[in-house]
PDB file of the backbone (N, CA, C, O) and the ligand in Angstrom, with CONECT records:
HET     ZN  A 101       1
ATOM      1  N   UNK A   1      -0.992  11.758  19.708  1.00  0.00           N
ATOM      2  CA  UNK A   1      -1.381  10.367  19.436  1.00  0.00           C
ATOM      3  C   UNK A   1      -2.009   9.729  20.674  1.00  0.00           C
ATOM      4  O   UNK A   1      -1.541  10.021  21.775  1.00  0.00           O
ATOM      5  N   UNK A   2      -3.298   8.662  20.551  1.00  0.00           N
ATOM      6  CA  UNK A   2      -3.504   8.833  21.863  1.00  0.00           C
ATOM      7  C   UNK A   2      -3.175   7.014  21.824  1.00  0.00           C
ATOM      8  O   UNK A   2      -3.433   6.055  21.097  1.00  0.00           O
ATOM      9  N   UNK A   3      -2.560   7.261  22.909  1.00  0.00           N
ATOM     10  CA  UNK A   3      -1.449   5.713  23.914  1.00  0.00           C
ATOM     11  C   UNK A   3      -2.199   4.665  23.847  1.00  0.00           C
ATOM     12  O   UNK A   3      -1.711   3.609  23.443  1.00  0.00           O
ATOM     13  N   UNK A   4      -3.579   4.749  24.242  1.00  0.00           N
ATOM     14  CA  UNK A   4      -4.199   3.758  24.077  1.00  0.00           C
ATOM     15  C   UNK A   4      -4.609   2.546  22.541  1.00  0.00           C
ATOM     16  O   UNK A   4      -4.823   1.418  22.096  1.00  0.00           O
ATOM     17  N   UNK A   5      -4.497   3.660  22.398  1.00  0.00           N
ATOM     18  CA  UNK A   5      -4.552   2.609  20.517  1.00  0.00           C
ATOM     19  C   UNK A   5      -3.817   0.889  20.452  1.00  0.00           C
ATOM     20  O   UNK A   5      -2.987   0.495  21.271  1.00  0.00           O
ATOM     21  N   UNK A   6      -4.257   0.203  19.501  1.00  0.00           N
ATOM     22  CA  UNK A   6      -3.415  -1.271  19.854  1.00  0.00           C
ATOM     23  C   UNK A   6      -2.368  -0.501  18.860  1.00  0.00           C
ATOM     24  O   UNK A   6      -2.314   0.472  18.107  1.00  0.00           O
ATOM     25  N   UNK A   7      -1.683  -1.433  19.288  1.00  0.00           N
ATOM     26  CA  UNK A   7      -0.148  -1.548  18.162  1.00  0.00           C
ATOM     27  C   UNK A   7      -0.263  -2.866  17.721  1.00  0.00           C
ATOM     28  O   UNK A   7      -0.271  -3.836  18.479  1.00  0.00           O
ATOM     29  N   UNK A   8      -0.370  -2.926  16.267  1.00  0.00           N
ATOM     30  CA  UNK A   8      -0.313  -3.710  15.242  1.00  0.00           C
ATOM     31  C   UNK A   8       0.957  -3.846  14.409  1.00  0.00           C
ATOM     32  O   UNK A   8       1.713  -2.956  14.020  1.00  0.00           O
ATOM     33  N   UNK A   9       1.018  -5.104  14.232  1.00  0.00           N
ATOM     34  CA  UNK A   9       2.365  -5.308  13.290  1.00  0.00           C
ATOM     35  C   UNK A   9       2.025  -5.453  11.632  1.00  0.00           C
ATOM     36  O   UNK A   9       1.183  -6.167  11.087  1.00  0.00           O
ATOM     37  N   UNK A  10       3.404  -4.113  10.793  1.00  0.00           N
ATOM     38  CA  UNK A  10       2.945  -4.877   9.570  1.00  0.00           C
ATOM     39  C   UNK A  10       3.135  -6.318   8.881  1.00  0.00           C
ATOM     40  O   UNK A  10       4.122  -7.001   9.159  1.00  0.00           O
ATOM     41  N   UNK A  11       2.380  -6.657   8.180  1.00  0.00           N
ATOM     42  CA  UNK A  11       3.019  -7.801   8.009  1.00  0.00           C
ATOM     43  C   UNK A  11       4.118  -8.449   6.880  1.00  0.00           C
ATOM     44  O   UNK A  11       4.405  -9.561   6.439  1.00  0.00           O
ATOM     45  N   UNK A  12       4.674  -6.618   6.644  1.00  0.00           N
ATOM     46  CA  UNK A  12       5.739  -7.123   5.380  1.00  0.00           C
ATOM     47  C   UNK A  12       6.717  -6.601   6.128  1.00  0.00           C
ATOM     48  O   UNK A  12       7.427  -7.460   6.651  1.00  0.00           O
ATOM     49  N   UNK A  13       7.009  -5.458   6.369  1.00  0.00           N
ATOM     50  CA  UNK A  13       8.395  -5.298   7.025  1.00  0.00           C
ATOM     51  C   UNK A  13       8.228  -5.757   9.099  1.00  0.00           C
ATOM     52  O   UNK A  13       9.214  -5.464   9.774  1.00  0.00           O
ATOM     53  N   UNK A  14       7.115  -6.357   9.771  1.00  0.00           N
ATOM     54  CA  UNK A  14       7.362  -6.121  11.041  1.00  0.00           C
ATOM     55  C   UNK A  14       7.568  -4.904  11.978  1.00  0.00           C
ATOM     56  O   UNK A  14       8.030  -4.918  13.119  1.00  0.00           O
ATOM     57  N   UNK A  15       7.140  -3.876  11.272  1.00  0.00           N
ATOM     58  CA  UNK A  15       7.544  -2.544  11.908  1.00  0.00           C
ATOM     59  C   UNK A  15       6.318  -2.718  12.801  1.00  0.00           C
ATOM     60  O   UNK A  15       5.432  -3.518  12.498  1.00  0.00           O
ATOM     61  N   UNK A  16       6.242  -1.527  14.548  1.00  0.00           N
ATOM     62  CA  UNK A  16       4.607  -1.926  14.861  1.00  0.00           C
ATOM     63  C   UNK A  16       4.509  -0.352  15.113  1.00  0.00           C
ATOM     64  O   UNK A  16       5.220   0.545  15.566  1.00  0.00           O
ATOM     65  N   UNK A  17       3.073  -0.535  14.502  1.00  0.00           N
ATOM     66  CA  UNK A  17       2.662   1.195  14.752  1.00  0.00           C
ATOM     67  C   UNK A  17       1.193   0.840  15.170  1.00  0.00           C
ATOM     68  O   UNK A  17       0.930  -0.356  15.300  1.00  0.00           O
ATOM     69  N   UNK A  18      -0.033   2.005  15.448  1.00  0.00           N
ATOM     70  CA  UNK A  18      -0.663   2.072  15.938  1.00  0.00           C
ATOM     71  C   UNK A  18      -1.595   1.861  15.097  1.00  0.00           C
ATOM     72  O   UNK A  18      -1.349   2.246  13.954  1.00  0.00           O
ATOM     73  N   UNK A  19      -2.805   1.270  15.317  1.00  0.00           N
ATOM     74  CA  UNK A  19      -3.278   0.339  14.316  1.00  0.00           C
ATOM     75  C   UNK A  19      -4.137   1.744  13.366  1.00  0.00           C
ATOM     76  O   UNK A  19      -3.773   2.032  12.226  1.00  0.00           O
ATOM     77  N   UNK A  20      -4.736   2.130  13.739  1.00  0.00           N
ATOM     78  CA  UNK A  20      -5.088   3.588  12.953  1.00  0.00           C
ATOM     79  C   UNK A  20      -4.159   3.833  11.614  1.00  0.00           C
ATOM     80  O   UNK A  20      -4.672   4.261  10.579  1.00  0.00           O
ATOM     81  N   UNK A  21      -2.654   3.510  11.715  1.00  0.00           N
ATOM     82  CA  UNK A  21      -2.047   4.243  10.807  1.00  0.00           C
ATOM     83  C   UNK A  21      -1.598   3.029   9.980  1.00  0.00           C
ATOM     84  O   UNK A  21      -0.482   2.787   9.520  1.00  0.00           O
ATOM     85  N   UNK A  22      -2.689   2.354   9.907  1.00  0.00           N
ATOM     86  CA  UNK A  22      -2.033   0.900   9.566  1.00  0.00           C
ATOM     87  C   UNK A  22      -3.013   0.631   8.254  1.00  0.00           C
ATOM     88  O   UNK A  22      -3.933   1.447   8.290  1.00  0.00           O
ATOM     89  N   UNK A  23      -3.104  -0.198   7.179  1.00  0.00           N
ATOM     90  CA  UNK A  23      -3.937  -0.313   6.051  1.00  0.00           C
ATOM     91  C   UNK A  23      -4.836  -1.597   7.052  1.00  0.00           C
ATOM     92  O   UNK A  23      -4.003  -2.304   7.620  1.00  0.00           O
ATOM     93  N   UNK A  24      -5.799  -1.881   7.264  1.00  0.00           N
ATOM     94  CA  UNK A  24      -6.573  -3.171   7.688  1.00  0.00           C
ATOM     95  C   UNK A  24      -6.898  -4.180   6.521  1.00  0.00           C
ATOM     96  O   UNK A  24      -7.777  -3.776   5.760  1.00  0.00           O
ATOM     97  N   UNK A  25      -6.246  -5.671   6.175  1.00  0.00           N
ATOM     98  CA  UNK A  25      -6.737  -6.198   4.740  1.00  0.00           C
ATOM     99  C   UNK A  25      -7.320  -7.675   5.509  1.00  0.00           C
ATOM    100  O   UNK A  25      -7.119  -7.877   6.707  1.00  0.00           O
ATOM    101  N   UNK A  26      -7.902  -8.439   4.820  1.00  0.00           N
ATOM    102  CA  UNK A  26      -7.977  -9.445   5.221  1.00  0.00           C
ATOM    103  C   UNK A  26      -8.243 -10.361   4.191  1.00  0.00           C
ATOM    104  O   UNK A  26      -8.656  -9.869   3.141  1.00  0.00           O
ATOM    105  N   UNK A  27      -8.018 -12.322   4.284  1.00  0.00           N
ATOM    106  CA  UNK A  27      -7.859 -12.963   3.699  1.00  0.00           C
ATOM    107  C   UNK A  27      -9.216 -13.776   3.530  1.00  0.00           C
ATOM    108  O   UNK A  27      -9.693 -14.440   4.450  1.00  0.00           O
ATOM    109  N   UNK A  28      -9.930 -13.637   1.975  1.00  0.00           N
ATOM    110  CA  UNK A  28     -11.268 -14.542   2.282  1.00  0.00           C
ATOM    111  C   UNK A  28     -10.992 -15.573   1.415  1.00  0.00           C
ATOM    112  O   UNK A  28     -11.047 -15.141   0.264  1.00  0.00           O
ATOM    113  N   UNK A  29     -10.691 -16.865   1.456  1.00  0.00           N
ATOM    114  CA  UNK A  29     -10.573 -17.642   0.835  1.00  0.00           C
ATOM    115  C   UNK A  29      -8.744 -17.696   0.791  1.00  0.00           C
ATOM    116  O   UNK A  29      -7.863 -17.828   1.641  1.00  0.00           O
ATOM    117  N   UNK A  30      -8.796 -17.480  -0.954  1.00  0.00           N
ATOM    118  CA  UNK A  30      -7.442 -17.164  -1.481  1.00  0.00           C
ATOM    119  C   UNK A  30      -7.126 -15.796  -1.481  1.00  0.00           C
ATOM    120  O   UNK A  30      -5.918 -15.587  -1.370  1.00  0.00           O
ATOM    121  N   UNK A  31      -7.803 -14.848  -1.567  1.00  0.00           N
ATOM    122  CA  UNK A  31      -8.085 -13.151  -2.124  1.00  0.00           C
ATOM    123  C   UNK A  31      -7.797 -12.538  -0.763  1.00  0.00           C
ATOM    124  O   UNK A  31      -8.407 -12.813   0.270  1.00  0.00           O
ATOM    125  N   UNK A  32      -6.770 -11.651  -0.889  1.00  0.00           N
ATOM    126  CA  UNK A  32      -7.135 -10.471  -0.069  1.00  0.00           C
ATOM    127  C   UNK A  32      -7.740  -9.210  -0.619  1.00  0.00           C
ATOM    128  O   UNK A  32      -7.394  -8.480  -1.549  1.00  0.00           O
ATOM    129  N   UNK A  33      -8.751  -9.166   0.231  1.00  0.00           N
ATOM    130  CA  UNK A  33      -9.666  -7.848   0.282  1.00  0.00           C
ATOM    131  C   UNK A  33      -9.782  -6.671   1.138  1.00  0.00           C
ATOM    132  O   UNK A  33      -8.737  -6.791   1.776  1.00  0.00           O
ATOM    133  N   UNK A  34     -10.126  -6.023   1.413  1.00  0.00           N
ATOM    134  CA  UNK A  34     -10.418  -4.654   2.478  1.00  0.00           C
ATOM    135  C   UNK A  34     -11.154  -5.526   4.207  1.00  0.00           C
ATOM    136  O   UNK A  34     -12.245  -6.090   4.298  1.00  0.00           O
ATOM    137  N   UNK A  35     -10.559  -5.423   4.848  1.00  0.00           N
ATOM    138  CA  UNK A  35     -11.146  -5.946   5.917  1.00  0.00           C
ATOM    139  C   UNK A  35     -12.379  -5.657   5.774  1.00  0.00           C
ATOM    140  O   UNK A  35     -12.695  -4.662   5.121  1.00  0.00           O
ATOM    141  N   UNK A  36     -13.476  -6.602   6.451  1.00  0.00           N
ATOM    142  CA  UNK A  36     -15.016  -5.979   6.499  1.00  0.00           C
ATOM    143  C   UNK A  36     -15.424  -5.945   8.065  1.00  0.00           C
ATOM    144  O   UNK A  36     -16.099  -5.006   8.487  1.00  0.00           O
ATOM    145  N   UNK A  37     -15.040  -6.888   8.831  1.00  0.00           N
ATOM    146  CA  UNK A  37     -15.409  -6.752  10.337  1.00  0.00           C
ATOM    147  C   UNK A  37     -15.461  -8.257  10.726  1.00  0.00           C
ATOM    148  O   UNK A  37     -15.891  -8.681  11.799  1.00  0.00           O
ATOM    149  N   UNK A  38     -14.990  -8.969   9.757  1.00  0.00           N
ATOM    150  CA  UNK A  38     -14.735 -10.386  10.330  1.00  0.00           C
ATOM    151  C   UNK A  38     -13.710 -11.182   9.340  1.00  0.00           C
ATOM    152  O   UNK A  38     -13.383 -10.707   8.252  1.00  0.00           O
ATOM    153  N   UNK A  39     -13.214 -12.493   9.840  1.00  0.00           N
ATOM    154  CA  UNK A  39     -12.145 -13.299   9.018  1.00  0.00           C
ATOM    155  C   UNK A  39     -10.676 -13.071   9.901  1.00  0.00           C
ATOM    156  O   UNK A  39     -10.502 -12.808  11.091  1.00  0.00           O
ATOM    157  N   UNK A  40      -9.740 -13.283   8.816  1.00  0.00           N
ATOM    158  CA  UNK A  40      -8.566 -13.383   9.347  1.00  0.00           C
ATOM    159  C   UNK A  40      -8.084 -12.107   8.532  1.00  0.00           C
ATOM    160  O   UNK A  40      -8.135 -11.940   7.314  1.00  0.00           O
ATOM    161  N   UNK A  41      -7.548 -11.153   9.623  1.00  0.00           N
ATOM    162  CA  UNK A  41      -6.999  -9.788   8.996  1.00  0.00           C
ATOM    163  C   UNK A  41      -5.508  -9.923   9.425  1.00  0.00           C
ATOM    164  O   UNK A  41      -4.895 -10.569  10.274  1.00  0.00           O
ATOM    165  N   UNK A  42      -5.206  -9.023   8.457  1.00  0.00           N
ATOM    166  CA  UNK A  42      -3.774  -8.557   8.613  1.00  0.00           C
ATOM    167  C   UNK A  42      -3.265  -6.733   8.284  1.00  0.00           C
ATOM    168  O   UNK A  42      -3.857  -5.823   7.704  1.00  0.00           O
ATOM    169  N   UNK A  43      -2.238  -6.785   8.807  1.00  0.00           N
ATOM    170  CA  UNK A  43      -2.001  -5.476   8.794  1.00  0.00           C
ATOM    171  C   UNK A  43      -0.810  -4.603   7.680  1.00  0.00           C
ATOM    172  O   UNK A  43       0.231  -5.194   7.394  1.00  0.00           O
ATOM    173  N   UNK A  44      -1.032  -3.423   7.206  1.00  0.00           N
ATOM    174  CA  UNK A  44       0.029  -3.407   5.559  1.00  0.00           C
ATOM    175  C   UNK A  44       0.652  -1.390   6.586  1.00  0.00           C
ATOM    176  O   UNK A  44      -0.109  -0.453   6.827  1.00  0.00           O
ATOM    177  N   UNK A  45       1.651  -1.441   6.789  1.00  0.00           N
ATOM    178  CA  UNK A  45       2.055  -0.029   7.008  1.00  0.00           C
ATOM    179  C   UNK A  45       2.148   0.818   5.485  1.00  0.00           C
ATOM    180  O   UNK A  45       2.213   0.275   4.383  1.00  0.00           O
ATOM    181  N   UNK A  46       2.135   2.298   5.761  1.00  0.00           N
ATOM    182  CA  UNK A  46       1.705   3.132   5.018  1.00  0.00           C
ATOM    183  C   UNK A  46       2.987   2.949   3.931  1.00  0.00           C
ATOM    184  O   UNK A  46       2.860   3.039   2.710  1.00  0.00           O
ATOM    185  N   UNK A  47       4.234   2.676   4.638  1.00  0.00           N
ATOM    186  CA  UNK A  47       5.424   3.050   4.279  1.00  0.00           C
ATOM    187  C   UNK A  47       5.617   1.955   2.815  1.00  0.00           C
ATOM    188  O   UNK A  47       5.961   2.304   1.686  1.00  0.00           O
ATOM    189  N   UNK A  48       5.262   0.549   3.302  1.00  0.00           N
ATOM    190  CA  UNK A  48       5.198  -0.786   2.733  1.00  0.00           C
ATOM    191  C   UNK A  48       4.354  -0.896   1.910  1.00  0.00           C
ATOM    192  O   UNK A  48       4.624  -1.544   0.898  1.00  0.00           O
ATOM    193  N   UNK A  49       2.773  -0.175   2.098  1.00  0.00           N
ATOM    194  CA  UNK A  49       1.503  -0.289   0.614  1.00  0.00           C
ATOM    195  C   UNK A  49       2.039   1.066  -0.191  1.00  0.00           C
ATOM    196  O   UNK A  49       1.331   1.371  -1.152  1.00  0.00           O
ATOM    197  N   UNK A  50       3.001   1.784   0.020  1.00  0.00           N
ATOM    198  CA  UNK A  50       3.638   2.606  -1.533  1.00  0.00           C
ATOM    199  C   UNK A  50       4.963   1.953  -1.803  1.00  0.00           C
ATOM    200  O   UNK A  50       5.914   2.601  -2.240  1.00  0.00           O
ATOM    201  N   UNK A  51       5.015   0.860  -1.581  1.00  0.00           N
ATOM    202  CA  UNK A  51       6.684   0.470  -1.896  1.00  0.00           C
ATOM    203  C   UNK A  51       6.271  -0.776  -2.399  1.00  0.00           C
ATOM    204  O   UNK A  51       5.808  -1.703  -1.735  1.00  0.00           O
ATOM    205  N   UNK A  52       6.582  -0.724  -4.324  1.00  0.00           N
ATOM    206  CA  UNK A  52       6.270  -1.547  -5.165  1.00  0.00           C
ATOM    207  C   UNK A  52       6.799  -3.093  -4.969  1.00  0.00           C
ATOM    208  O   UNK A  52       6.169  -4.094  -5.310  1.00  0.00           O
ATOM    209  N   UNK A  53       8.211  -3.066  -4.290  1.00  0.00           N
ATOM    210  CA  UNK A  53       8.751  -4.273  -4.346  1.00  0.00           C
ATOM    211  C   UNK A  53       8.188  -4.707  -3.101  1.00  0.00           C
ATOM    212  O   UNK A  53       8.432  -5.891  -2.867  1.00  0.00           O
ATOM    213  N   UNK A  54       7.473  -4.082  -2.185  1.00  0.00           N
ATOM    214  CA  UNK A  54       7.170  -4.885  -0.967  1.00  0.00           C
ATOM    215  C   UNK A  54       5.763  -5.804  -1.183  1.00  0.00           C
ATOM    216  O   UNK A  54       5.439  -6.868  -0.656  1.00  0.00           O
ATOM    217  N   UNK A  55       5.017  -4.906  -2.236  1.00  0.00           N
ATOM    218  CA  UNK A  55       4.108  -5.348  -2.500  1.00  0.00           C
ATOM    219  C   UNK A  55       3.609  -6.609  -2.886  1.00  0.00           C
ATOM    220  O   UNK A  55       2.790  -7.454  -2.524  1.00  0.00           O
ATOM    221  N   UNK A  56       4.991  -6.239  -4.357  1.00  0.00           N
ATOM    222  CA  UNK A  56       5.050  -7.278  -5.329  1.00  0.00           C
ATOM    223  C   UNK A  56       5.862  -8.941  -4.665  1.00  0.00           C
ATOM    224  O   UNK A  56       6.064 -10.063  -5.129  1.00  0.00           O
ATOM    225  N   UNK A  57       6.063  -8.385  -3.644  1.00  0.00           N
ATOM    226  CA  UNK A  57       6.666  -9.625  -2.225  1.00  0.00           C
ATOM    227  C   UNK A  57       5.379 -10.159  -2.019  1.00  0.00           C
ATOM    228  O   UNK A  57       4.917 -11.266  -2.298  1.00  0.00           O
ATOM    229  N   UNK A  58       5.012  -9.422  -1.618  1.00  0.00           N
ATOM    230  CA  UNK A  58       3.176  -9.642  -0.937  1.00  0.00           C
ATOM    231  C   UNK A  58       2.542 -10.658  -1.712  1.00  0.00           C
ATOM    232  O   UNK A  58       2.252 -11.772  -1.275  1.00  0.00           O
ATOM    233  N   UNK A  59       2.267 -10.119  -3.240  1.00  0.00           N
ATOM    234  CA  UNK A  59       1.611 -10.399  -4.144  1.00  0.00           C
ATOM    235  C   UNK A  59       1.701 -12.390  -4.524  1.00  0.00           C
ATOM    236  O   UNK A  59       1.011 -13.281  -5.019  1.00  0.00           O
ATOM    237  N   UNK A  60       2.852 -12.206  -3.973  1.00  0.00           N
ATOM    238  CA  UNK A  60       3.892 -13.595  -4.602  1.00  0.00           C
ATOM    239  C   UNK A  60       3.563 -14.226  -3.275  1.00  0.00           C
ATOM    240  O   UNK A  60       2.700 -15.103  -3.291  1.00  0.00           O
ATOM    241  N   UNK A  61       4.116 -13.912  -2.144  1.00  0.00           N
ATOM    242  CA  UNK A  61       3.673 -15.135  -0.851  1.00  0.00           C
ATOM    243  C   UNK A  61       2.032 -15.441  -1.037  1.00  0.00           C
ATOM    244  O   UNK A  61       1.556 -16.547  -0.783  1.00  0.00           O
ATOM    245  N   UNK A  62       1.178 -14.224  -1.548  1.00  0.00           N
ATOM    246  CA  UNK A  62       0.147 -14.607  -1.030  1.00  0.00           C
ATOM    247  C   UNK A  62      -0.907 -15.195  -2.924  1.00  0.00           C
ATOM    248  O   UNK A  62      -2.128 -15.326  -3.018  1.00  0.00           O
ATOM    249  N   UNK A  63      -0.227 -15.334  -3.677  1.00  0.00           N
ATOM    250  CA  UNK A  63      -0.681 -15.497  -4.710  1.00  0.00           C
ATOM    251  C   UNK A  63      -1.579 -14.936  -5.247  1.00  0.00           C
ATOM    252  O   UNK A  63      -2.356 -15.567  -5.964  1.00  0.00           O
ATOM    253  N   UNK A  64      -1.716 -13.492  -5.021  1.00  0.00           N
ATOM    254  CA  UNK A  64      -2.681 -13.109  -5.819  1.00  0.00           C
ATOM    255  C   UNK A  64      -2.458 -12.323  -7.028  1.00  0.00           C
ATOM    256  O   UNK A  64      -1.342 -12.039  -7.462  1.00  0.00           O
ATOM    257  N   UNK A  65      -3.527 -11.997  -7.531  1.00  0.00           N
ATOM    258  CA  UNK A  65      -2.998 -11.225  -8.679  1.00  0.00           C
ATOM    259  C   UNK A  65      -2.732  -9.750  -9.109  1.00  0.00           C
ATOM    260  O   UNK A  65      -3.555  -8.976  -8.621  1.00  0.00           O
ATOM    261  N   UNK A  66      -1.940  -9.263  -9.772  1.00  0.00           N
ATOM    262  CA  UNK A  66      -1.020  -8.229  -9.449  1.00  0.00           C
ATOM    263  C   UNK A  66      -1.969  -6.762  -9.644  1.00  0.00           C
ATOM    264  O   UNK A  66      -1.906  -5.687  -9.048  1.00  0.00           O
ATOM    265  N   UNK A  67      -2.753  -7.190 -10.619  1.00  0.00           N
ATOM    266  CA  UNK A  67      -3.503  -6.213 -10.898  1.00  0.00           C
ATOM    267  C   UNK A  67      -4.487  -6.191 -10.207  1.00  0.00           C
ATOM    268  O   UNK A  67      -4.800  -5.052 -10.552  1.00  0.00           O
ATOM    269  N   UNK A  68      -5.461  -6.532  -9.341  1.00  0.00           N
ATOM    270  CA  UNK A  68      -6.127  -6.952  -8.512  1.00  0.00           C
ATOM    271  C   UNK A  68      -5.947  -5.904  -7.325  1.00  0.00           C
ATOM    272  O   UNK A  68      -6.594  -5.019  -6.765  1.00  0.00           O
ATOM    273  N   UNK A  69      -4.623  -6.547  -7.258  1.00  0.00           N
ATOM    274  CA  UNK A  69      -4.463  -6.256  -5.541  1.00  0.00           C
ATOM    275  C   UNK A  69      -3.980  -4.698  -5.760  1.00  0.00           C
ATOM    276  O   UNK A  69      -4.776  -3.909  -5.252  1.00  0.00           O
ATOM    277  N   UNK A  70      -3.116  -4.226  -6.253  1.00  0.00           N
ATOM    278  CA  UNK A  70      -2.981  -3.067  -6.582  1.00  0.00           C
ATOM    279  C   UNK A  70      -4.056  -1.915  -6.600  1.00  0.00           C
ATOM    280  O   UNK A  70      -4.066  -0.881  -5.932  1.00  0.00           O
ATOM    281  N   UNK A  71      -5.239  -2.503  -7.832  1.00  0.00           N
ATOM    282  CA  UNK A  71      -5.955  -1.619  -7.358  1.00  0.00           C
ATOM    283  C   UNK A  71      -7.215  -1.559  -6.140  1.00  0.00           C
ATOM    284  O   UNK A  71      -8.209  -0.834  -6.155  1.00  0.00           O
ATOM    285  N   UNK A  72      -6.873  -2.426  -5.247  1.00  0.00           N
ATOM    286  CA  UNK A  72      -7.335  -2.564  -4.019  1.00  0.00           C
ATOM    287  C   UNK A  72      -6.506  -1.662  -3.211  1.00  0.00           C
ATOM    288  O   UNK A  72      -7.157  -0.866  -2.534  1.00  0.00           O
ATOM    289  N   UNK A  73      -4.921  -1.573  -3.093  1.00  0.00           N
ATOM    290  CA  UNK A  73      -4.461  -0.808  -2.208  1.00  0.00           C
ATOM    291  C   UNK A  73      -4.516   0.546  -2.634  1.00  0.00           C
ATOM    292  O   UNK A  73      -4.173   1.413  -1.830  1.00  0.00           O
ATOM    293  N   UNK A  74      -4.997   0.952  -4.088  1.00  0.00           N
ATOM    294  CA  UNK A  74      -5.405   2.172  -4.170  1.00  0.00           C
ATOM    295  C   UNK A  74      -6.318   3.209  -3.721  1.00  0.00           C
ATOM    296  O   UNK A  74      -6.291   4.429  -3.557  1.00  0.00           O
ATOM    297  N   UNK A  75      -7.576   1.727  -3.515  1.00  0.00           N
ATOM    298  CA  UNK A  75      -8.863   1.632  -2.879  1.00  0.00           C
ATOM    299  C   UNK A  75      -9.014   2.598  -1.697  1.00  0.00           C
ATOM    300  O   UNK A  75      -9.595   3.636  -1.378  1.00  0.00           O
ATOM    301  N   UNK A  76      -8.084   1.588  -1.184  1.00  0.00           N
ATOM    302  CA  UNK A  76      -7.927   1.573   0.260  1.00  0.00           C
ATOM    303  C   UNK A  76      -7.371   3.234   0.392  1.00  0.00           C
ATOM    304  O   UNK A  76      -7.939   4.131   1.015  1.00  0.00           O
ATOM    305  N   UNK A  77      -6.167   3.330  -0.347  1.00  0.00           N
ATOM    306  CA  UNK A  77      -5.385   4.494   0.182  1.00  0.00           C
ATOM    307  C   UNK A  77      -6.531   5.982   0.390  1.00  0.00           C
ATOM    308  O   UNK A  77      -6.867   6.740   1.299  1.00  0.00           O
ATOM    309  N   UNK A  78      -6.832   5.774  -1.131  1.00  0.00           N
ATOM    310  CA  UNK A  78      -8.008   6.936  -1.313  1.00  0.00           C
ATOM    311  C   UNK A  78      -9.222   6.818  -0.001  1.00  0.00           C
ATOM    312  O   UNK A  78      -9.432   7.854   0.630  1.00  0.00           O
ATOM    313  N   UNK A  79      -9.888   5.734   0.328  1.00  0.00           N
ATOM    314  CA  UNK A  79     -10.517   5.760   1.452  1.00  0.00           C
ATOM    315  C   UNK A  79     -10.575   6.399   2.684  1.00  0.00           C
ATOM    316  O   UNK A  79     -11.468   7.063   3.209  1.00  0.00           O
ATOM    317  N   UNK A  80      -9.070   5.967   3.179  1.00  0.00           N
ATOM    318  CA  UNK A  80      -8.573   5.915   4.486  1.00  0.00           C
ATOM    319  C   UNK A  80      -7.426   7.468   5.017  1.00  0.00           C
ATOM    320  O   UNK A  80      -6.939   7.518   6.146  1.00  0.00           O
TER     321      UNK A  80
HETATM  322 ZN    ZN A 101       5.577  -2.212   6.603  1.00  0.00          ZN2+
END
């Protein structure tokens, strides 16, 4: 692993890992989407975007909608 990497926090459980191993999302408006390279991002650990109830935590602080976001972190997973 190389040391230099930032360490990023997730933002459902607080765990911090290295931002590489981290999902990148960010907030445009109301919607979270796939980071693009600007806005206000946040960070989802690997452990937390397969763990339904963390999600469905997520889903609820951040009001979005369930089906939506889901298949965004699918998006993502397959991507990355
Ligand atoms: Zn997490």
């Amino acid at each position: 692993m190389n040391k230099s990497q930032p360490i990023r926090m997730c933002i459902s459980c607080r765990d911090r890992q290295p931002q590489s191993s981290l999902l990148r999302l960010k907030i445009a408006d109301k919607d979270i989407t796939a980071y693009d390279g600007s806005g206000r991002s946040f960070y989802l650990c690997d452990v937390c975007s397969k763990n339904q109830k963390k999600i469905k935590g997520l889903i609820k602080r951040f009001k979005q909608d369930e089906e939506r976001f889901f298949k965004l972190l699918e998006e993502l997973m397959k991507n990355g």
